[in-house]
N, C-alpha and C positions, 0 to 999 in steps of 0.2 A: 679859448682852450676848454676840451668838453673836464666834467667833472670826473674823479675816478669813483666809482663807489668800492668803500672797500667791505670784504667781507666780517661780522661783530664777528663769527665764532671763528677766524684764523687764531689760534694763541701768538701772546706778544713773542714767544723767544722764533718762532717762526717769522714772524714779522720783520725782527731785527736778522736775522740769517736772508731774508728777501733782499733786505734793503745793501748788507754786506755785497750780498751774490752782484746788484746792480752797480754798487760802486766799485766793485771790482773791476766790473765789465768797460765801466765809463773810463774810469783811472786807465788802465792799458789801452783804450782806444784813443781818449780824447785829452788823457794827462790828469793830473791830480790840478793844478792852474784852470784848466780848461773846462770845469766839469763843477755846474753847479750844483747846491742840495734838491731843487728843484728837480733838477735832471733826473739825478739819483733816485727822487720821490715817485715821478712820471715811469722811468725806464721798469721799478718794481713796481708798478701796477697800485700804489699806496699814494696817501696825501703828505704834504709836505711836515702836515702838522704830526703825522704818524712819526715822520724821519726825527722830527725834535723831541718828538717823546721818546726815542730810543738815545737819539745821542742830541748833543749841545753844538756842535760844530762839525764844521765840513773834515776838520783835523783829526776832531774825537773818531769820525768814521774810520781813516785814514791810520789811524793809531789802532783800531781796532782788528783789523786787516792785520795788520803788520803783529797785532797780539797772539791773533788767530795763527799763524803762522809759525811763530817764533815757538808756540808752548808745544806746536806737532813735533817738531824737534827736539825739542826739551823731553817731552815724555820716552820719544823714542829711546833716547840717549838711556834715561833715570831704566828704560826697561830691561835696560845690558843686566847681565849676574853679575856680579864686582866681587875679587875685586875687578878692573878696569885695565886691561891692555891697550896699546897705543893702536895695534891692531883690529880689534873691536871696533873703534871709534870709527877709523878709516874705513872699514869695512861696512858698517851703518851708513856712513853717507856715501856711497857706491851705490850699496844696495836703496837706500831711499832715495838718489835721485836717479838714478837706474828703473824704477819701477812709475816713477812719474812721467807723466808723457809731456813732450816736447813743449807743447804751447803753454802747457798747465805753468810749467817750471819755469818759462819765459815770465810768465805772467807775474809771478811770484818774486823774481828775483829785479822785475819793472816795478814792484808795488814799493818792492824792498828801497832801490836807489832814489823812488819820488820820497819817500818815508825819512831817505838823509839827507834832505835838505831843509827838512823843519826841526829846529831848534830841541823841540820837549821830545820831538819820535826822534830824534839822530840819538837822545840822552837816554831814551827807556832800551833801544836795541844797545847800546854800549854797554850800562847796568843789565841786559837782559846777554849779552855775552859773558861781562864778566862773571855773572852766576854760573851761567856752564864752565868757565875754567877752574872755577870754585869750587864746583863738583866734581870735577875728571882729578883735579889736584887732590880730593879729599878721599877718593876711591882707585886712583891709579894706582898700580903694580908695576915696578918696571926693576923690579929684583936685583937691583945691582946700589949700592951705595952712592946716590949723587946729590951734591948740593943744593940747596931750597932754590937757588938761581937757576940753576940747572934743568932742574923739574919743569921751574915755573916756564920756563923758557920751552922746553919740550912740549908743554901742552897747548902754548902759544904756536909751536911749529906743526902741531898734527891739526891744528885749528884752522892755521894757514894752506895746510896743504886740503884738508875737508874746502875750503871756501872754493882754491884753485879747482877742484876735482868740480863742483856744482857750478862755477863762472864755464868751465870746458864743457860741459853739456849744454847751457845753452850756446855758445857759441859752434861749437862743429861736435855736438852728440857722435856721428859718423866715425870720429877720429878716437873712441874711446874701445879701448878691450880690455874689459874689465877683469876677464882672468888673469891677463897677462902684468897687467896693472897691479892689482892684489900680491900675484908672486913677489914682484919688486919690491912693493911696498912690505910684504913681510920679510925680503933678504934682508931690507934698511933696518927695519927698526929692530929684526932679529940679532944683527949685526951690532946695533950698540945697543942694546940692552938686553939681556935674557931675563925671560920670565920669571917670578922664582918657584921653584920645585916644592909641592905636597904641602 
């Protein structure tokens, strides 16, 4: 196997964003099982000893990935003006996975399902959902008088219907009209709950 020489002056967080970029690449094509740190190390143009001085395991990588991921959401979310309508939300994940292109968001939601079958990443994206319900509960608006079960359970259903909306673009993107989608979606939640006034 010839040697890689790597470059002294690349900076490390570029280094580790290389090494992300390749196990991305590997993990969707060859599977997260399938796909050694070696690989990883070769396919970014870097040594192996590089990949262990960024992360400690094949998984930390794997975990990383699935970090990168989860906090693009999270921001977009925290960037809404609050308070927080049920519409906002839904609206955000139209528009962000609307704007992602097809492969990218494949990609993303392959990293996502290898991500829940290991033990420590199935437990950081659950603690990493639960903080966004945590948030939409601590900043939603939904102007009508309803029980803390109630709420909780509302934020769990616009959550559910955000996941349905991002699993239907990858599966038949083709089949989604997003204006027409939005109207509904705002008949629904207009329908039980009105905003509250001033």
């Amino acid at each position: 196997m010839a040697k890689i020489k790597q470059s002294p002056k690349m900076p490390a967080e570029q280094r580790r964003e290389q090494l992300l970029a390749s196990a991305r690449k590997l993990f969707t094509e060859k599977g997260y099982p399938g796909t050694s740190t070696e690989e990883i190390a070769l396919n970014a143009g870097l040594t192996k000893g590089a990949l262990y001085f960024h992360f400690k395991s094949k998984e930390d990588i794997l975990l990383a990935l699935v970090k990168q991921m989860s906090n693009q959401f999270l921001l977009a979310l925290q960037s809404l003006p609050t308070p927080l309508t049920p519409l906002q939300i839904v609206e955000l994940v139209i528009c962000h996975t609307k704007a992602t292109k097809p492969n990218e968001f494949r990609t993303i939601m392959d990293i996502w399902v290898q991500g829940m079958r290991l033990p420590r990443i199935r437990k950081y994206i659950r603690d990493e959902h639960n903080q966004k319900i945590e948030y939409v509960l601590k900043h939603l608006d939904v102007g009508t008088k309803v029980s803390a079960d109630e709420l909780q359970q509302l934020v769990v259903l616009i959550f559910a219907l955000c996941d349905g909306i991002a699993g239907r673009r990858v599966f038949n993107r083709d089949s989604m009209d997003d204006a027409i989608q939005m109207k509904l979606v705002r008949r629904m939640f207009e329908g039980m709950y009105q905003p509250a006034k001033g």
